[in-house]
TIRO-2110 file (N, C-alpha, C; in Angstrom, 1 decimal):
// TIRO-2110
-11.1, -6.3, -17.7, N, 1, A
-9.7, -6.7, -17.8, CA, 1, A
-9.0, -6.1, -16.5, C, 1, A
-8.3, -6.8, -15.7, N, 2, A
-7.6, -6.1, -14.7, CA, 2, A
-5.8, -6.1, -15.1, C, 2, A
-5.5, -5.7, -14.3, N, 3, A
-4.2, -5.5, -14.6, CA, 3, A
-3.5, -6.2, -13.5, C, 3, A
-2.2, -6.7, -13.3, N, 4, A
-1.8, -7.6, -12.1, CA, 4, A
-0.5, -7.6, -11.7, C, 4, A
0.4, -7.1, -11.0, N, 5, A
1.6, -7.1, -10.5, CA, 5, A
1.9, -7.5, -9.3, C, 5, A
3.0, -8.4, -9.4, N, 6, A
3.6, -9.2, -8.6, CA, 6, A
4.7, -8.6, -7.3, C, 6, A
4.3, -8.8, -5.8, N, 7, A
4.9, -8.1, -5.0, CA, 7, A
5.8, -9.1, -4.2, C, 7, A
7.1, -8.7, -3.7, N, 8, A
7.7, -9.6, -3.1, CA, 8, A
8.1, -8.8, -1.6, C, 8, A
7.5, -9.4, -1.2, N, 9, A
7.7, -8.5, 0.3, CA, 9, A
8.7, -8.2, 1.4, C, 9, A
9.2, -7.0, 1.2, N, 10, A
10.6, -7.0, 2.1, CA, 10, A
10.3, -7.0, 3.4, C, 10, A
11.7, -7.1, 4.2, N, 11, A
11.6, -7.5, 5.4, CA, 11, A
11.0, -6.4, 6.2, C, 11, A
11.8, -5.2, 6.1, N, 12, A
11.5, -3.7, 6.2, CA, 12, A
9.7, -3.6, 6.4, C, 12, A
9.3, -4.3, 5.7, N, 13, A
7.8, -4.0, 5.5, CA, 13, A
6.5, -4.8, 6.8, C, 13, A
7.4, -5.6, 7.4, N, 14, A
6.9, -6.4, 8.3, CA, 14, A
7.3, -6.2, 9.8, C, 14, A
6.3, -6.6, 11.0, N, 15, A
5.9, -5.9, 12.1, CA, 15, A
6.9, -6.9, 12.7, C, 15, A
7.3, -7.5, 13.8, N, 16, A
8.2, -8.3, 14.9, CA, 16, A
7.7, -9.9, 14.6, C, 16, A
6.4, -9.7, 14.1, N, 17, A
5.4, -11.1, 13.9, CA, 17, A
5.5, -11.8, 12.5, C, 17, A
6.7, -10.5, 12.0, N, 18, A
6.5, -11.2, 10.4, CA, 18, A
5.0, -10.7, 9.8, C, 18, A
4.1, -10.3, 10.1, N, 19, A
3.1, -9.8, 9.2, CA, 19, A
3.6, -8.4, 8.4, C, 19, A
2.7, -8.4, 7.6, N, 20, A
3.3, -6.6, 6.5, CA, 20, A
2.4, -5.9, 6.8, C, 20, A
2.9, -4.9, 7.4, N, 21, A
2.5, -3.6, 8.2, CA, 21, A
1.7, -3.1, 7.3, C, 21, A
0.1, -2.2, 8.1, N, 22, A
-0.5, -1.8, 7.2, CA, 22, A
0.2, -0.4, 6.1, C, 22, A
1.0, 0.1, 6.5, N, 23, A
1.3, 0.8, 5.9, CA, 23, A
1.7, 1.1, 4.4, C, 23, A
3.0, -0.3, 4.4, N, 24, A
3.1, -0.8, 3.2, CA, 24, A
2.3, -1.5, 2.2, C, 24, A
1.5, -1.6, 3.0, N, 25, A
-0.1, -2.3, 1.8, CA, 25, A
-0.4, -1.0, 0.7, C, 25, A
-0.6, 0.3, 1.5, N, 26, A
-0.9, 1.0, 0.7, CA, 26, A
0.1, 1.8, -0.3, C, 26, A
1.4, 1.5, -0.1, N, 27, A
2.7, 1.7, -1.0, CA, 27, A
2.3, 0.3, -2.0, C, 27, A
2.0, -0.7, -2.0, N, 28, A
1.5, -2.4, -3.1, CA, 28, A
0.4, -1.2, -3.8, C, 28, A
-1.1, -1.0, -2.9, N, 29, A
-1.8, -0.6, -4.1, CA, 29, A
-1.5, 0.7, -4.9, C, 29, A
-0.4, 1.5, -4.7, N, 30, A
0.1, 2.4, -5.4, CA, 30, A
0.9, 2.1, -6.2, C, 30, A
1.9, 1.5, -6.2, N, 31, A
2.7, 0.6, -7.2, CA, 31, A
1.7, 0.0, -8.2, C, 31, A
0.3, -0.5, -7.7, N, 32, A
-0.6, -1.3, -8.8, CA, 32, A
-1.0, -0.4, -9.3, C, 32, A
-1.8, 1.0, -9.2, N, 33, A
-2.5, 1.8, -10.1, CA, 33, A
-0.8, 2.4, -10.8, C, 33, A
0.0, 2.8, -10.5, N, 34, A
1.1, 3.0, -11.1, CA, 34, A
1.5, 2.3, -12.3, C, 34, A
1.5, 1.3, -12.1, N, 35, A
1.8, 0.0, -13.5, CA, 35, A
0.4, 0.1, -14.1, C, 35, A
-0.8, 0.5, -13.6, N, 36, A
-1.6, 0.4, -15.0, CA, 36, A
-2.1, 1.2, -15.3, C, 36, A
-1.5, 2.8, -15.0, N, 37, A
-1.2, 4.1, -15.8, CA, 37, A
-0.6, 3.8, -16.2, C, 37, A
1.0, 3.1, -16.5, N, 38, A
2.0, 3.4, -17.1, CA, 38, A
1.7, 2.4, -18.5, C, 38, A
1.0, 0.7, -17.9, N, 39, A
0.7, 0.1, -18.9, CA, 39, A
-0.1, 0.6, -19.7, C, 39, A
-1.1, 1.4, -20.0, N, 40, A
-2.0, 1.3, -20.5, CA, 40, A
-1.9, 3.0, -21.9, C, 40, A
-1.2, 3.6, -21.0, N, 41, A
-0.6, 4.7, -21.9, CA, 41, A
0.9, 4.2, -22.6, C, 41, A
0.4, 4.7, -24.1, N, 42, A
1.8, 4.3, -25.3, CA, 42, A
2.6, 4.6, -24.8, C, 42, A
3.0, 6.1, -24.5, N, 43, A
4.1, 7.2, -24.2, CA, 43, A
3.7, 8.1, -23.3, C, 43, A
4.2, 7.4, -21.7, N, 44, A
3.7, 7.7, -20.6, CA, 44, A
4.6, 9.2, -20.9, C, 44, A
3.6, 10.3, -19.9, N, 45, A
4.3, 11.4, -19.6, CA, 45, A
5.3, 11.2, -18.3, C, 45, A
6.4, 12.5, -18.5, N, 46, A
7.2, 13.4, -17.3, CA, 46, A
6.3, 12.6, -15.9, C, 46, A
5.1, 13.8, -15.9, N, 47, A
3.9, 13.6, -14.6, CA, 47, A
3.0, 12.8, -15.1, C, 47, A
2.5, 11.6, -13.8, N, 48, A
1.2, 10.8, -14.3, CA, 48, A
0.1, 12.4, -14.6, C, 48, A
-1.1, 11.8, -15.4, N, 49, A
-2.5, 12.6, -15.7, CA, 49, A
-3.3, 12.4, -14.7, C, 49, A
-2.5, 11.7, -13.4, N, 50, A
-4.0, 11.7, -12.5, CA, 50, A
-3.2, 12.3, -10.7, C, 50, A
-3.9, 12.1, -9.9, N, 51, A
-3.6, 12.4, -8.8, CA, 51, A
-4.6, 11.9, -8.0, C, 51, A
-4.3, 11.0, -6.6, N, 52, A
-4.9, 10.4, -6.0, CA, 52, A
-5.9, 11.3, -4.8, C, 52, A
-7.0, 11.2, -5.1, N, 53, A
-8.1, 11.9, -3.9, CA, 53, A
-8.5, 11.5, -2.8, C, 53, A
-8.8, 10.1, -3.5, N, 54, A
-9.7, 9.2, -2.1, CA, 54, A
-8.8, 8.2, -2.0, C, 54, A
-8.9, 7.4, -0.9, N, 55, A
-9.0, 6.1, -0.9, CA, 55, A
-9.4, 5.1, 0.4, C, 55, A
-10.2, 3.7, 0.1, N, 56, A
-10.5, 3.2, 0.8, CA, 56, A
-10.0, 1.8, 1.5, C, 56, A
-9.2, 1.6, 2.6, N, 57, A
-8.7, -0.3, 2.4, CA, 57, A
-9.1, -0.8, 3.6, C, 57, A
-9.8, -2.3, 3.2, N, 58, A
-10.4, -3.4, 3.7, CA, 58, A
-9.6, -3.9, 3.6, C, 58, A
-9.0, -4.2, 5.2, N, 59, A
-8.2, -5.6, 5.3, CA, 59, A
-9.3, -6.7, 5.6, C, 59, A
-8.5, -7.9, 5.1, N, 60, A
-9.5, -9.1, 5.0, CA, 60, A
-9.0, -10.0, 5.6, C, 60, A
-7.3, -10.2, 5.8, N, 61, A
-6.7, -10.9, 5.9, CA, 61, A
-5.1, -10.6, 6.2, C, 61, A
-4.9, -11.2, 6.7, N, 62, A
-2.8, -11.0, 7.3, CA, 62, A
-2.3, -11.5, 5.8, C, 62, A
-0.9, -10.6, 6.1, N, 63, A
0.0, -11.2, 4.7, CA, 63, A
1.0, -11.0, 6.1, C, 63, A
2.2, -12.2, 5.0, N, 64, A
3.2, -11.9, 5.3, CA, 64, A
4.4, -12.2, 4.8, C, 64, A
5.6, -11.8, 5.3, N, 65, A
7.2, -11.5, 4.6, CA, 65, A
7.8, -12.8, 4.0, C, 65, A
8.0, -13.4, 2.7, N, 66, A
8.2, -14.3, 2.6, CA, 66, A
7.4, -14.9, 1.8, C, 66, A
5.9, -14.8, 1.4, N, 67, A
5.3, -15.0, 0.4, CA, 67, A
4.8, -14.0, -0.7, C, 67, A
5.2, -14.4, -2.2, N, 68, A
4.5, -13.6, -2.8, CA, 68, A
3.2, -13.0, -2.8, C, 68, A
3.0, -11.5, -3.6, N, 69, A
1.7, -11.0, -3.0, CA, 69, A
1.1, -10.8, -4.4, C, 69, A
-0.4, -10.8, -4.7, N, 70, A
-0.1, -10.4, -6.0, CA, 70, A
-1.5, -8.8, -6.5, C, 70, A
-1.2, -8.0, -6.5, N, 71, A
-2.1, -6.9, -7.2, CA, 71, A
-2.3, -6.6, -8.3, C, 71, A
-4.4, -7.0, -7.4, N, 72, A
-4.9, -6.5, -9.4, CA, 72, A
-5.7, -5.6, -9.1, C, 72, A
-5.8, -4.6, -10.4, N, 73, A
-6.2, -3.1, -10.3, CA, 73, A
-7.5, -3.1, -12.0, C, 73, A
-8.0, -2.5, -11.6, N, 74, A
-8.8, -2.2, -12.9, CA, 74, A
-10.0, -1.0, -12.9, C, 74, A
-10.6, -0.6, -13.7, N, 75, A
-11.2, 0.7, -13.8, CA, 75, A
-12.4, 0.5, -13.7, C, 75, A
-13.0, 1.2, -12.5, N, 76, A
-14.6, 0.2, -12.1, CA, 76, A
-15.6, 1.2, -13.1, C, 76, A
-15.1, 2.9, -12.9, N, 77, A
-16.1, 3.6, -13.4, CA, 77, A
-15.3, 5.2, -13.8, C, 77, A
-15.8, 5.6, -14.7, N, 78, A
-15.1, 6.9, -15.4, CA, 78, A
-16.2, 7.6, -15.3, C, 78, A
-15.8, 9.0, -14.6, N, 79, A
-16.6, 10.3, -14.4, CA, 79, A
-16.1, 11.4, -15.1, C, 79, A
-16.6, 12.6, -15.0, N, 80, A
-16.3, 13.6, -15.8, CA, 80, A
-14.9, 14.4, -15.6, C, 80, A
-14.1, 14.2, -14.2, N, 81, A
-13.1, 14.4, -14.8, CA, 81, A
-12.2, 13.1, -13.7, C, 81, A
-12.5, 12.5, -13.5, N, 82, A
-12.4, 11.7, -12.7, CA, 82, A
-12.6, 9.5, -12.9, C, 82, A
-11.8, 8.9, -12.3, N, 83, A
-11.5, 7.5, -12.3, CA, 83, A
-11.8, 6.7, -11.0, C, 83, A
-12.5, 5.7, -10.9, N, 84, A
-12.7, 5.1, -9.8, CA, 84, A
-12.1, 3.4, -9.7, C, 84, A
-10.7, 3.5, -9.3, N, 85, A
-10.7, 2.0, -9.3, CA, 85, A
-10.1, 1.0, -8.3, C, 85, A
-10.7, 0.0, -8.8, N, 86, A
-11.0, -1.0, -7.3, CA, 86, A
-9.4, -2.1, -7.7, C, 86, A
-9.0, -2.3, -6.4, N, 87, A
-8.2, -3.0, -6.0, CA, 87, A
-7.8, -4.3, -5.3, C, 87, A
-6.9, -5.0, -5.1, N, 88, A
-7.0, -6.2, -3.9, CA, 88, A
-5.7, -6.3, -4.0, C, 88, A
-5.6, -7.4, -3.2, N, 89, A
-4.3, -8.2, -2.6, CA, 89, A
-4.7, -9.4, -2.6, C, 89, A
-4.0, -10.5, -3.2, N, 90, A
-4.0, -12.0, -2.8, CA, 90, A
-2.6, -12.4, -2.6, C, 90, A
-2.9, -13.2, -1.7, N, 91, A
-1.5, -13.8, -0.9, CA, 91, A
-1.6, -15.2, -0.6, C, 91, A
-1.2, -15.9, -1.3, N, 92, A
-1.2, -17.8, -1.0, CA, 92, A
-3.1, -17.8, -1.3, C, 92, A
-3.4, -16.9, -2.3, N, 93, A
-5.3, -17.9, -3.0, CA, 93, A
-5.7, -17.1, -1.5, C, 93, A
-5.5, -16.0, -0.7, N, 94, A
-6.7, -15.8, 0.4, CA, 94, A
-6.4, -14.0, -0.7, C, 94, A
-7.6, -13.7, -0.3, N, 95, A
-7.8, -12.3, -0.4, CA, 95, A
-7.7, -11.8, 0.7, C, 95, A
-6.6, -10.5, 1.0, N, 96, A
-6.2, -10.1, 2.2, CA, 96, A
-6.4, -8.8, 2.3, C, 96, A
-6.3, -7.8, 1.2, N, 97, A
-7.0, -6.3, 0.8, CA, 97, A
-7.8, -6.1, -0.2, C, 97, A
-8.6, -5.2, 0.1, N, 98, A
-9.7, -4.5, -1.3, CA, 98, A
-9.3, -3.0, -0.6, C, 98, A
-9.0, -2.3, -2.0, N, 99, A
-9.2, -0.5, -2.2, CA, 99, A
-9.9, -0.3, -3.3, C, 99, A
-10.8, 0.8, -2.9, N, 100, A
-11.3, 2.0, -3.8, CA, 100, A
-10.5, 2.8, -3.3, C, 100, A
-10.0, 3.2, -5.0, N, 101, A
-9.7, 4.7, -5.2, CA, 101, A
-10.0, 5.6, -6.1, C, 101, A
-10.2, 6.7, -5.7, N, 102, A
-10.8, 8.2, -7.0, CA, 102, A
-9.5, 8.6, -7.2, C, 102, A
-9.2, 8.4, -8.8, N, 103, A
-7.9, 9.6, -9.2, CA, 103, A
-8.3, 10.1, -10.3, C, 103, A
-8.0, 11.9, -9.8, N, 104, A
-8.4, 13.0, -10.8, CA, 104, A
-7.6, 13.2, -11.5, C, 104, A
-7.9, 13.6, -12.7, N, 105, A
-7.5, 13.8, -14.3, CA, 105, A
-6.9, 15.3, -13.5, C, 105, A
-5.3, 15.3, -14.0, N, 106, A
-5.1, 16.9, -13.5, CA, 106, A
-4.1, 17.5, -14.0, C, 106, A
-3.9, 18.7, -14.1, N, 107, A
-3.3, 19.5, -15.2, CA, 107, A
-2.1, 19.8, -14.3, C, 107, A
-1.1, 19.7, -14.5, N, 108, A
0.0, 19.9, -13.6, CA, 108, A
0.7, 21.2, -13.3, C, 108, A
0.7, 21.9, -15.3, N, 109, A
0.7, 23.1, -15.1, CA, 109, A
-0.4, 24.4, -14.5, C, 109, A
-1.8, 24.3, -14.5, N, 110, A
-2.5, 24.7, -14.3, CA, 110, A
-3.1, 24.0, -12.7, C, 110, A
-2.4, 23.5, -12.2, N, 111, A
-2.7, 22.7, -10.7, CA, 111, A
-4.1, 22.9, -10.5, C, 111, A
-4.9, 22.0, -11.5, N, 112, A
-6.0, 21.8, -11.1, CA, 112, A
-6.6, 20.9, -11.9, C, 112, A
-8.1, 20.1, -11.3, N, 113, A
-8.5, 19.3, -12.2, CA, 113, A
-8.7, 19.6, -13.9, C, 113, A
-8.7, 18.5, -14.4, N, 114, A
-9.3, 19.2, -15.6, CA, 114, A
-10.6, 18.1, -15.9, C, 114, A
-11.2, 18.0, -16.9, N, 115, A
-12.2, 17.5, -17.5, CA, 115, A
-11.6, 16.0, -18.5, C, 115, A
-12.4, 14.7, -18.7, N, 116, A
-12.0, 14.1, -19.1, CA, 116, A
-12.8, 14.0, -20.2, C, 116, A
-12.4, 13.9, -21.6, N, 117, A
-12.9, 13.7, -22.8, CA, 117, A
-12.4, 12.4, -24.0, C, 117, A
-13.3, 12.6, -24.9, N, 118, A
-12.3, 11.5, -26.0, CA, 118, A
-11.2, 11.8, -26.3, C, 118, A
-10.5, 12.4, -26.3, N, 119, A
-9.6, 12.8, -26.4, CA, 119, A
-8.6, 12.4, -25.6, C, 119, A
-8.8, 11.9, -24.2, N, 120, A
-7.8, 11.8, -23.6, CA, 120, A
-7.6, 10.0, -23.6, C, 120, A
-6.4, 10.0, -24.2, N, 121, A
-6.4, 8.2, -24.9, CA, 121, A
-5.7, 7.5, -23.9, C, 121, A
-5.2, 8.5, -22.5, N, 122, A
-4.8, 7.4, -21.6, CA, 122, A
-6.2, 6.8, -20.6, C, 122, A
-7.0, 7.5, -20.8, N, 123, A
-8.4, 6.8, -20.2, CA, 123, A
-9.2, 5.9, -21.0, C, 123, A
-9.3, 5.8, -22.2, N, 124, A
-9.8, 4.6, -23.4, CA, 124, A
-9.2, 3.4, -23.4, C, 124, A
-8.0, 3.8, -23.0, N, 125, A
-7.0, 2.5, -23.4, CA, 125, A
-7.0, 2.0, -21.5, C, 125, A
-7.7, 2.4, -20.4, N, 126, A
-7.5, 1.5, -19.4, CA, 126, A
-8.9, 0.7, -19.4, C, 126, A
-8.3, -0.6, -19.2, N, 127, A
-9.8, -1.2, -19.3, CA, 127, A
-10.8, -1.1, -18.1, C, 127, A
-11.9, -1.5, -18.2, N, 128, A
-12.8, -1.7, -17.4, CA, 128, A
-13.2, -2.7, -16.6, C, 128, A
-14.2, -2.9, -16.3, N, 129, A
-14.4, -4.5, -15.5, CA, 129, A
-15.4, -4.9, -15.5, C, 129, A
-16.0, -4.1, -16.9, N, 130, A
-17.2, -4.4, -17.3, CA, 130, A
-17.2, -5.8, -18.6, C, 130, A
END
């Protein structure tokens, strides 16, 4: 099951050529893992439970200002204290980004990872893509 949010691209976000600067690509796939933390937990907390470690983006393709964009995000694989999930961008039916990202399970008061267990029902409740 992935998750999917709809981007509308400001002006701000594009280069002299009208394309959307790489920059702002990675503000789209943070907004996506964002909406499916928030969707996927009943009663999102204060601080998200995760924090971002890695990340990887394959451009594939130009977007630009003026057409909708759309991000889907979903959960490739769950580790011990840790989440791996894969990303994209489609823009007018072309695929134009893919990200991996690793976000760790983290304690906010104790600023550090923690361990993920059954227990933790904001990781059960995100789907997978299996």
């Amino acid at each position: 099951m992935h998750f999917e949010l709809s981007i509308r691209p400001r002006m701000s976000e594009t280069d002299m050529l009208g394309h959307i600067n790489n920059v702002s690509v990675t503000g789209w796939f943070e907004e996506g893992r964002s909406y499916m933390v928030r969707e996927a937990l009943a009663r999102p907390p204060r601080l998200p439970p995760f924090v971002l470690a890695r990340m990887e983006i394959d451009y594939r393709d130009q977007m630009f200002f003026g057409e909708e964009a759309r991000v889907r995000s979903h959960v490739e694989h769950l580790g011990n204290s840790s989440v791996v999930i894969r990303q994209r961008i489609d823009q007018q039916g072309r695929r134009c980004a893919e990200a991996k990202c690793v976000l760790v399970h983290f304690d906010h008061a104790d600023r550090k990872s923690t361990r993920l267990n059954s227990s933790h029902s904001s990781v059960s409740r995100m789907p997978s893509s299996a």
